[in-house]
N, C-alpha and C positions, 0 to 999 in steps of 0.2 A: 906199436912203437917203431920209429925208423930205424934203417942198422944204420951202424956206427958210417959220419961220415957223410953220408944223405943226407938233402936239404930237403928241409921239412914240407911239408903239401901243407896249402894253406888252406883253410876250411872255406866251406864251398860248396856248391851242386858241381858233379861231373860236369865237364863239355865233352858232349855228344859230336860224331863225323859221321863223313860221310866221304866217298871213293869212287869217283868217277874215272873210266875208261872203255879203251876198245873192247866191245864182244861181237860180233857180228853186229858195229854199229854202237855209236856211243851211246852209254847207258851207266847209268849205276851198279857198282860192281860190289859196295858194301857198306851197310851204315850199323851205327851202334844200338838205334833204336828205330820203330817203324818212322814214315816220313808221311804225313798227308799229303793227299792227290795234288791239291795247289802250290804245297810245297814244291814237292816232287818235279811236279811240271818246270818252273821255275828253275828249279835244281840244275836240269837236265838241260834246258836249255844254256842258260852262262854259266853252265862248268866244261863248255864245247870250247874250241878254238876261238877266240875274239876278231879274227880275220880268216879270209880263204885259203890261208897260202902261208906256214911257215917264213918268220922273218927272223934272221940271225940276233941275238942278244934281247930276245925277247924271253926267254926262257926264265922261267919261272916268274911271270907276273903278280899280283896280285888284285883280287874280287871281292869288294862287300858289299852287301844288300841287303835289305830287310825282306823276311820270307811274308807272304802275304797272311799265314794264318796266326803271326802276331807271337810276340814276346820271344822271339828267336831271330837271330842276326847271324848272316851267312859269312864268312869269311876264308877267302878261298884263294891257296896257291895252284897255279896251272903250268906244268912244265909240259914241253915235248918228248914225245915216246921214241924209245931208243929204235932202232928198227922195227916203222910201222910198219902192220900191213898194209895201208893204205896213206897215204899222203896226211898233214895236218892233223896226224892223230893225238893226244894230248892226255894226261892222267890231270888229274883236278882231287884236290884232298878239299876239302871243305870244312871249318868248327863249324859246328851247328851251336852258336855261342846263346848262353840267355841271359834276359836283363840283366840279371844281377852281376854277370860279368862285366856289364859295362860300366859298372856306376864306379869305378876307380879313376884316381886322377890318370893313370899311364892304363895302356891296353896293346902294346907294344909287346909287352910278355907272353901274349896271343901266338905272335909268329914262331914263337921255340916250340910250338903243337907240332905245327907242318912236318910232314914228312912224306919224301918222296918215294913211291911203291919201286921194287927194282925188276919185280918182276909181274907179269899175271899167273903167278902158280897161287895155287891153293895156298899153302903154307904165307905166302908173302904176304896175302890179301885178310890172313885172319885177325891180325891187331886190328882193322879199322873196324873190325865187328865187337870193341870192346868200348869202352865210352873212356877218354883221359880224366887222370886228375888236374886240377888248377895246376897250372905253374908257378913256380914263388915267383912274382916281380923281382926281377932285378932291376940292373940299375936302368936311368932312363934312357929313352929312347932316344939316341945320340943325334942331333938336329944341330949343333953348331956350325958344323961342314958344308950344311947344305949353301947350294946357289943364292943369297940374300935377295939377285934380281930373278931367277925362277922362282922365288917363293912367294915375293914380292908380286907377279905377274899372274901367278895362280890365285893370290888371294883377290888381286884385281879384279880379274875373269869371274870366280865364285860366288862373288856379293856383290858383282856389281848391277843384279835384279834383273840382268838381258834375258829376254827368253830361251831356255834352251839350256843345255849343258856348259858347262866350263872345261872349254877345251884345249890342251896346249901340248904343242910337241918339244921333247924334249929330250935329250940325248943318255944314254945311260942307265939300263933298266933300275940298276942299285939306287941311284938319285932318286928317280922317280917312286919306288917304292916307298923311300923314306919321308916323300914329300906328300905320297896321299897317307903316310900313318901321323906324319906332322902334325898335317891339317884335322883328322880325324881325332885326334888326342888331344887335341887344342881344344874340341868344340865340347860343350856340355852332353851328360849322360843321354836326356831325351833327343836333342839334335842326334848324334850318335846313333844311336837305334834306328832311324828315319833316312839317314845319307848313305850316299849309293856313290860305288868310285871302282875304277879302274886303272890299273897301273900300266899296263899294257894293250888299249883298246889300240885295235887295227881296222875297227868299224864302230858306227854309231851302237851303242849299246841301250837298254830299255830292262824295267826293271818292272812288277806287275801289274803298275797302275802310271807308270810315269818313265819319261827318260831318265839314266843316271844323272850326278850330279856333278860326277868329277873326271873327268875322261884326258890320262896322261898318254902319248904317243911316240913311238920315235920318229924322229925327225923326218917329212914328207910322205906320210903315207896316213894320214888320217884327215879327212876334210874338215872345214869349220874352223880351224885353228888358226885363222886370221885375228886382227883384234878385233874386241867386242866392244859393242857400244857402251858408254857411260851416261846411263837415266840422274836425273838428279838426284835420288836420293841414296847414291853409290856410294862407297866408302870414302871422305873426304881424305886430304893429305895428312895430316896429322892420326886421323886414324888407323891409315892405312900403314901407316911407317909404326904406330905402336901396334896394332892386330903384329906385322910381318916382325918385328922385335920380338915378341912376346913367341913367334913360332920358332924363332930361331934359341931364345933363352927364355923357357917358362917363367913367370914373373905373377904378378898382382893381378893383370888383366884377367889371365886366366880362372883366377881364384874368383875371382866378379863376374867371369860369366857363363861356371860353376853355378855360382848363387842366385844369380837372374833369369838364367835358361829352361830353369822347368815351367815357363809360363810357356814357354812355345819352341815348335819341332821343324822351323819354319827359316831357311838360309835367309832371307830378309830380315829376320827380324837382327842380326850380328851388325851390321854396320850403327842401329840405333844404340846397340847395348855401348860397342866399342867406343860410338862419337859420346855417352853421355861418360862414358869413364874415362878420356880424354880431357874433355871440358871440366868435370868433377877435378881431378888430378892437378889440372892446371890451374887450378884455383880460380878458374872462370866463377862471376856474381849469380850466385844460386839464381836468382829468376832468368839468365840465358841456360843454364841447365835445365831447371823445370820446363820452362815455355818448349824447349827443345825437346824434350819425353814427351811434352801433355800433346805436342802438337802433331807427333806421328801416332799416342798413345790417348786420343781423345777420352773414350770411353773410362768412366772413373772403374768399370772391373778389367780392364785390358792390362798387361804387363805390370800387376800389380807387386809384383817383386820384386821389379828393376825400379819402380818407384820406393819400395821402401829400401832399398840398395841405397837407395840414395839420402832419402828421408831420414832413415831411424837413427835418433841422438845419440846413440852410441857405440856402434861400429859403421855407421851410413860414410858414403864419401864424404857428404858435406855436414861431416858435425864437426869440421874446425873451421865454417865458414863462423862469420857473426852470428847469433841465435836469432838478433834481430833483423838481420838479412834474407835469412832461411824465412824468417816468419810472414816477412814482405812477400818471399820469392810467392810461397805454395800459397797463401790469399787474395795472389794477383787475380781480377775476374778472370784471364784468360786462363787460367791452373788449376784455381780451387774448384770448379766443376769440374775437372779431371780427373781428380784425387780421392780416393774413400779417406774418411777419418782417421782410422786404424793404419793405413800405410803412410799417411802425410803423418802420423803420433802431433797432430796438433797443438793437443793439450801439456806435451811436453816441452816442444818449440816454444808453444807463448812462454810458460814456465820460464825457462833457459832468458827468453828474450826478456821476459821481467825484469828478472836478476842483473840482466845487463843493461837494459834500456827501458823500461818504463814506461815511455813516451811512443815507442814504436807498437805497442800492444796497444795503447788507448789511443795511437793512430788506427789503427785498426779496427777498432768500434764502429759498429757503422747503426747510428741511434734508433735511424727508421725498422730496424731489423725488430727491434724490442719490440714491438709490438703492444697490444693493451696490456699484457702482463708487468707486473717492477721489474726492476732487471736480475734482481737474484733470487725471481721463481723460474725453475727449470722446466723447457720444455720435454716434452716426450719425443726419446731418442731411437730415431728410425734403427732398424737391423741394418743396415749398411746406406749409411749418410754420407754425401760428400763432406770435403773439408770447407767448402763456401756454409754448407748447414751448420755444422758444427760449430763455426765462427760463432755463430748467431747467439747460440746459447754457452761454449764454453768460455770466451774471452769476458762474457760480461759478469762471470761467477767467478772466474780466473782473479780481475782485476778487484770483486768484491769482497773475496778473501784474502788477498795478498797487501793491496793496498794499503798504506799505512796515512795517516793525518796529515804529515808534514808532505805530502802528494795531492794533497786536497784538490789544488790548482790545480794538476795535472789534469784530475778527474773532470773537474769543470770543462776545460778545454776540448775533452774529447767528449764527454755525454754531462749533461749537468744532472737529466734523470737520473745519472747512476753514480753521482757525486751525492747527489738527495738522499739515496737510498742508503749512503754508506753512512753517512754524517746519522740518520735514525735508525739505522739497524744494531750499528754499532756501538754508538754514544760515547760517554766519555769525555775523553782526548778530542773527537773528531768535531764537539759543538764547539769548543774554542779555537778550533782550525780554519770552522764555518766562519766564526762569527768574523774570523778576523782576515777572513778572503778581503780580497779588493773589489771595492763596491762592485764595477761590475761583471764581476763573477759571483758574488752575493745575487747580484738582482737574476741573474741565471739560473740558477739553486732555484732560484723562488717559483719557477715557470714548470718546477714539474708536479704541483701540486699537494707533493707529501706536506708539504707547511700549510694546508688550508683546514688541516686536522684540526678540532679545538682540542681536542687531547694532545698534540704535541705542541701546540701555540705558547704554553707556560715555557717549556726545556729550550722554544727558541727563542724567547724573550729575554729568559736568564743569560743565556749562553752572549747575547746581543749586547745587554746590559753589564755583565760580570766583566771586559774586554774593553767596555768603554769605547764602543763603537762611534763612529761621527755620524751626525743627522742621518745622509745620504743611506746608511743602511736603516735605520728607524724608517727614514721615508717612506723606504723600498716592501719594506714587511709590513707597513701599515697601510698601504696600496693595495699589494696583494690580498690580506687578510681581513680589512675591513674590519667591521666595530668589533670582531674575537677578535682580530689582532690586539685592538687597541684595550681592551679587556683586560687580555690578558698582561699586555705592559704595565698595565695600573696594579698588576697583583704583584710586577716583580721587584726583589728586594733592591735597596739599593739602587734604585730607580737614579738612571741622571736626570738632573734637572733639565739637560737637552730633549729627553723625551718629552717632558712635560711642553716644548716649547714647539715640537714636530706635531704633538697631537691635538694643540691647538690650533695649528694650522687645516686642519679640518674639521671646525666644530661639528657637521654634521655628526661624523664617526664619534665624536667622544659622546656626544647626545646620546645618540644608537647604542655605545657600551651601556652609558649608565643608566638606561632604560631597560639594561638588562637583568638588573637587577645586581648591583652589587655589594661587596661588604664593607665594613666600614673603612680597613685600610685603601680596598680600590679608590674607593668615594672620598679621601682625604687626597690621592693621588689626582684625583678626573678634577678638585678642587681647587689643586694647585694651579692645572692645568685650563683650567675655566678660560674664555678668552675676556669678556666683558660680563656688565651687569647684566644685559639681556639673555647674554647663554643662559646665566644663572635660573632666571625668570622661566624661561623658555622651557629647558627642563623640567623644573618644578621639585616641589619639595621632596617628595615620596623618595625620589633618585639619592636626594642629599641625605637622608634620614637616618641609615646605619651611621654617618660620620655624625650628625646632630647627638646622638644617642652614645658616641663614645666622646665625651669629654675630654679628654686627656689628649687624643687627636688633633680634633681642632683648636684648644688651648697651646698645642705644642706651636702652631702659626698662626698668627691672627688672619694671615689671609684667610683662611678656612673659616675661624670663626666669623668673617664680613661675609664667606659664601652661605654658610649656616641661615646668618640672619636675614639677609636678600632673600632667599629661597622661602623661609617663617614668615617674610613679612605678607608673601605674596598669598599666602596659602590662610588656611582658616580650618583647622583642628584641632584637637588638646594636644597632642605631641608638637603639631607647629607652634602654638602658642608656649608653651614650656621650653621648648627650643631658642623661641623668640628672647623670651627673659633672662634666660641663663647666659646667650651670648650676648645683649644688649648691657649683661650687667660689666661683664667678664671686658668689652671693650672699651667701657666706658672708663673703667681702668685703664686701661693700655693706654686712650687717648689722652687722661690726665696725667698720666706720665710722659707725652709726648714721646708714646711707641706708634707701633704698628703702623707705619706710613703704608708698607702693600696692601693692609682692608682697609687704610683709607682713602687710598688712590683709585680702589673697587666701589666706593661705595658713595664717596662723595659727589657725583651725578646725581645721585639719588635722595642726596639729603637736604632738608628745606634751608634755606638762607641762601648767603651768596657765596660763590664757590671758591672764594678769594679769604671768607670768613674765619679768625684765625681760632675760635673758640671749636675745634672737633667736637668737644661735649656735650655741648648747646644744638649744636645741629643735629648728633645722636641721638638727642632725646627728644626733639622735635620731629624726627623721622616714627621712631616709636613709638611715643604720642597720634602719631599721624596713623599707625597702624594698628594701634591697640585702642584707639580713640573711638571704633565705631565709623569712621569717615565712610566706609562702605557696607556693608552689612552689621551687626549688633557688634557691642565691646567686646574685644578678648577679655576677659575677666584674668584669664587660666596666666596669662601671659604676665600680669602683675602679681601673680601670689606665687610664680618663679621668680620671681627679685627678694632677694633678700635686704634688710633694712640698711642704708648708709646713702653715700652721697649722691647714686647712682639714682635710687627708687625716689629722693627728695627731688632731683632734678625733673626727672619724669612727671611725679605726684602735680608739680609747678607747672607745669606743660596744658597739665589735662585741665585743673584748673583753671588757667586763662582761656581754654578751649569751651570750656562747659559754660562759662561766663559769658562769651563768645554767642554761643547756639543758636538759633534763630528758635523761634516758638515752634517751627514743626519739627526740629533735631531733638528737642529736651527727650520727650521717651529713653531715646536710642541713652542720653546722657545719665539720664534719674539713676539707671541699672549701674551704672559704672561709678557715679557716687555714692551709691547704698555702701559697695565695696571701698572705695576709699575713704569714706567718714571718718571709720576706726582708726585710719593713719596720720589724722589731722589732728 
C-alpha cells in the first residue's frame, strides 16, 4: 500500500537502466539487469558524446533508438561531466524501456526516470543498479509553445521520403527536446519502437542497422541541414498544416493514426495515413479517397487497417458519406481489386446503399459476373476474396432478399436474370408486378429462360391473364415459349378473349398445343381460338374430342359446337360419329332460331348451297347428309342413332332420301346399309 500522500505506481513491468560514464575510458558503469553483447555494443557507443568537442547549451540532450536484440527501446539523457578528467567526458542514464511502455497515447512521462549521477562514488552509482517503477503519467506533454514553423519544417524534413536523416538546426536545447518528444508521441506504438532521434546530434549519428531518423542541432555545427528535397509523394499542403496542427494540439489525427499504424513501422507510410485522413475529414467523394489509398496501397492485404479506417459503417471516416457513394467508390475497378471483403464490409455498404438508393446497388450488378449458376445460388467463398469477388456473389443475393415487387423495374433494368429469379423464387405479389412490367421489360424477363419451364408456364399465364395484360405481352410469352406457352394459356382461368385472338395468330403453335394432348377446357379454349375451317380439318378430331365429349362446353358457344362438327365430319369413328349427331342436332336448333352467326360464319364455306342461301337449316342438313351419307367410305350409321326424333333428324331423314334416290347403280350398296337403318323412321 502507498503511504499517505504518494502517488500511486501504475501497474506495469519495471523500466530497467542503464549508466554510462568515464572509468578509464567510456564504458558502462551500471545497469539494473544484464545487457546482451549487441545491445551492449550499441549501448556503449551512442551513450558517448554526440560530437568531438563540448558545445555550450547542449547539455543534457536527448537519445532514442531501438536496441538490436528487439522488444526494448533505449531512451537516453546525456549531460557533460563536471570536472573531467579528460575533455568531452559525458554521463548518459539510459531507460532500457519495453514494449509495453510504449503503447500509451503520451510517453513523455519517460523523461521524469532521468536522473543525473553527481558523482562516480560507489554510493551515488547504486540506484542505477535497481530497475524503476512506471511513473504515473501526468499531464501532457506541453507542445503548445513550441515553434509552429520548427515544427512545421521538421515534419517537412521527416516525411518528406529524402534519403537519409531528417536534419535541422535549431536553437535552444529545451525547444528541441520537446520537439523530438512531439514528434515521437505523435506517431503510433509500432513506429515508435522503430524511430531513432537525437536532440542534440553534433555529428551524423547511426543506429544498428541504419541512420537515425531525426537529427536536431544547434545552430551551425551539424552538416546536412540545408533544405531537403521534395519526392512526389511528400506530405502535401493540407496535410502537412493538419500532421503540424495535430503536433502542436493532439486532436483526431492522432487517434487515426493510432488505429491505422500497426500495419507498418515505416516513416513513409504517415504522409498516406495523414493525406487519406485529410481528404476523409474534408468530406472529399469517397472514390478520390479510395483510388488515393488503393493507389499507393495496391495490394488488397497491404495497409489493410487504414483501409477499413476508412471503410467500416460505423466508426470509419466515411460512413457519413452517402452509402451509395461509398459503394460506387470501393467497386470502382481501379479499388475493388485492392480491397479484401472484410475491410471494404461490402455486404454492409450495399445494405446501407439499399436502404438509401436502390438503383446504385442494381447499378452495380454486373450480369456477365452470374455466370451459369441463377443468381441467388451462392458461390463458394474464398478465405480472403477481394471486394471485386465478393460483388459477384453478394449484391446479387443482396438485391434478391431485400428487393421488394413494386422495384421489379428496377430489377429488370440492372439484370433481367435476376428480375426472373425474384418474380419465381418468390411468387406472390411479385407475378402481378411481372405481369404488369412494360412490355418491354416483360419481353426482357423472358430472355432468361426461367419461363421456358412447363412447370412454371401455368403461374405465368395466370399472372398475365389475372392483370389483363395487352396483346404485346401474350405475344412476347407466346414467342418465347412456343406450343407449352400456348398450352398452357388455354388452361388459364379467365382466359381474355385477346388471348384467344394473339394465339391465332400463329396457328401452327396452337396446332402444336392441341396435339398435345389436351383437356376439354383447354380444347374449348384452342376452339375458340381456331382461325378458319381448315385449322379445324388440319388438326383433326382426336385433338377436339375431350371438348366433343363434354357437352355442356361446347353447348355453352356454338362456335365450339361448329368446331366439334367440322372436325366429326372429317373423321370416321363411333365417337366422331356421335359427336357428329349430338352437334348437328343441338345447331340445327340454334340455326332455327336464328342464333349462332360465330359457327355459322365457321361453317358456312363448308356447307352445300349457295353461300348467300338464307335457309341455315337446309344447308346443315345437307352438309350432314353429305357426311353421314356414305359420299366417301360406308354410312355413318352411329351418327343418325345420335339424333334424337324432331325437326332436326326429319330434316336430315329428307336429305338422305333425295340422296339414295339420287345413287347411281354402283353407289346403291354403300346406300341399301343406310336404309335398312332408316326404314323404321319412315
Amino acid at each position: 500500500m502507498s503511504p499517505p500522500g504518494a502517488a500511486p505506481v501504475p501497474p506495469g513491468p519495471p523500466i530497467h537502466q542503464a549508466l554510462h560514464g568515464y572509468d578509464h575510458g567510456h564504458r558502462l558503469l551500471a545497469s539494473s539487469r544484464p545487457i546482451a553483447d549487441d545491445d551492449l555494443w550499441l549501448l556503449d557507443r551512442l551513450s558517448d558524446a554526440s560530437g568531438q568537442r563540448p558545445v555550450a547549451g547542449n547539455d543534457g540532450y536527448l537519445t532514442g533508438y531501438p536496441l538490436p536484440s528487439g522488444k526494448t527501446y533505449a531512451l537516453a539523457r546525456t549531460w557533460y561531466a563536471p570536472s573531467p578528467p579528460r575533455p568531452n567526458v559525458v554521463w548518459t542514464h539510459t531507460l532500457l524501456v519495453p514494449d509495453d511502455a510504449l503503447t500509451g497515447h503520451r510517453v513523455s512521462w519517460l523523461l521524469t526516470l532521468h536522473r543525473r549521477p553527481s558523482t562516480s562514488s560507489r554510493a551515488d552509482l547504486d540506484r542505477y543498479f535497481l530497475p524503476l517503477p512506471p511513473a504515473v503519467p501526468d499531464a501532457p506533454h506541453d507542445t503548445t509553445d513550441l515553434d509552429p514553423e520548427a515544427a512545421t519544417e521538421v515534419l517537412t524534413r521527416l516525411y518528406s521520403q529524402a534519403p537519409g536523416p531528417a536534419v535541422l538546426e535549431l536553437d535552444g536545447l529545451d525547444e528541441r527536446d520537446r520537439l523530438c518528444m512531439a514528434v515521437w508521441e505523435q506517431q503510433w506504438p509500432r513506429l515508435r519502437r522503430a524511430f531513432s532521434f537525437c536532440s542534440g546530434a553534433l555529428e551524423p549519428r547511426r543506429g544498428a542497422d541504419r541512420p537515425f531518423d531525426l537529427l536536431l542541432a544547434p545552430p551551425g555545427l551539424l552538416p546536412g541541414a540545408g533544405p531537403a528535397p521534395q519526392p512526389p509523394d511528400a506530405l502535401s499542403g493540407p496535410a502537412l498544416q493538419a500532421l503540424a496542427a495535430d503536433l502542436l494540439r493532439p486532436g483526431g489525427l492522432r487517434d487515426f493514426l493510432r488505429r491505422c499504424g500497426p500495419d507498418s513501422a515505416r516513416l513513409r507510410i504517415v504522409p498516406l495515413l495523414v493525406q487519406a485522413y485529410v481528404m476523409a475529414t474534408a468530406a472529399e467523394p469517397p472514390a478520390a479517397v479510395l483510388a488515393a489509398v488503393t493507389a499507393r496501397a495496391q495490394k488488397p492485404q497491404s495497409m489493410r487497417l487504414l483501409k477499413r479506417a476508412l471503410l467500416d459503417p460505423r466508426d470509419g471516416l466515411l460512413r457519413a458519406a452517402p452509402p451509395d457513394d461509398v459503394l460506387r467508390a470501393l467497386l470502382r475497378p481501379d479499388v475493388a481489386g485492392r480491397l479484401l471483403e472484410k475491410d471494404a464490409a461490402v455486404h454492409a455498404w450495399a445494405e446501407l446503399a439499399w436502404d438509401a438508393n436502390p438503383a446504385a446497388v442494381l447499378a452495380a450488378l454486373r450480369p456477365g459476373d452470374l455466370g451459369p449458376r441463377r443468381p441467388g445460388q451462392p458461390r463458394p467463398v474464398a478465405a480472403a476474396r477481394t471486394a471485386e469477388a465478393a460483388a459477384v456473389d453478394v449484391l446479387p443475393r443482396l438485391v434478391d432478399t431485400h428487393a421488394r415487387p413494386d422495384q421489379l423495374a428496377l430489377l429488370v433494368g440492372a439484370d433481367p436474370a435476376l428480375a426472373a429469379h425474384a418474380v419465381v423464387s418468390r411468387g406472390g405479389p411479385w407475378w402481378s408486378a411481372w405481369a404488369a412490367l412494360r412490355p418491354d421489360a416483360f419481353k426482357r424477363t423472358l430472355t432468361s429462360g426461367l419461363f421456358d419451364d412447363p412447370a412454371l408456364l401455368p403461374r405465368a399465364v395466370e399472372a398475365t391473364v389475372v392483370v389483363h395484360s395487352d396483346p404485346d405481352r401474350y405475344r412476347a410469352l407466346r414467342d418465347r415459349s412456343g406450343a407449352s406457352c400456348v398450352a398452357a394459356l388455354l388452361s388459364a382461368k379467365a382466359l381474355s378473349p385477346r388471348w384467344a385472338d394473339v394465339a391465332a395468330e400463329v396457328p401452327e403453335l396452337l396446332a402444336d398445343a392441341l396435339r398435345q394432348g389436351l383437356d376439354a377446357s383447354q380444347a374449348a379454349a384452342a376452339a375458340d381460338a381456331a382461325p378458319d375451317l381448315d385449322f379445324v380439318r388440319q388438326v383433326g378430331f382426336d385433338a377436339f374430342q375431350p371438348l366433343a365429349e363434354a357437352s355442356a362446353l361446347w353447348a355453352a358457344r356454338p362456335r365450339r359446337a361448329a368446331v366439334v362438327f367440322a372436325a366429326a365430319s372429317a373423321a370416321a369413328s363411333p365417337s366422331a360419329d356421335t359427336a357428329l349427331g349430338e352437334t348437328y342436332e343441338w345447331l340445327y336448333d340454334q340455326f332455327q332460331r336464328h342464333g349462332a352467326d360465330d359457327a355459322w360464319s365457321l361453317l358456312t364455306s363448308a356447307l352445300p348451297g349457295k353461300k348467300d342461301d338464307w335457309d341455315r337449316c337446309q344447308r346443315l342438313a345437307r352438309g350432314t347428309a353429305d357426311a353421314v351419307g356414305g359420299r366417301s367410305g360406308p354410312p355413318r350409321t352411329e351418327a343418325l342413332l345420335a339424333i334424337p326424333p324432331g325437326r332436326a333428324r326429319e330434316r336430315l331423314l329428307a336429305e338422305l332420301e333425295r340422296r339414295a334416290d339420287r345413287a347411281e347403280d354402283h353407289e346403291w350398296p354403300r346406300w341399301e346399309q343406310l336404309l335398312r337403318l332408316l326404314k323404321p323412321w319412315w
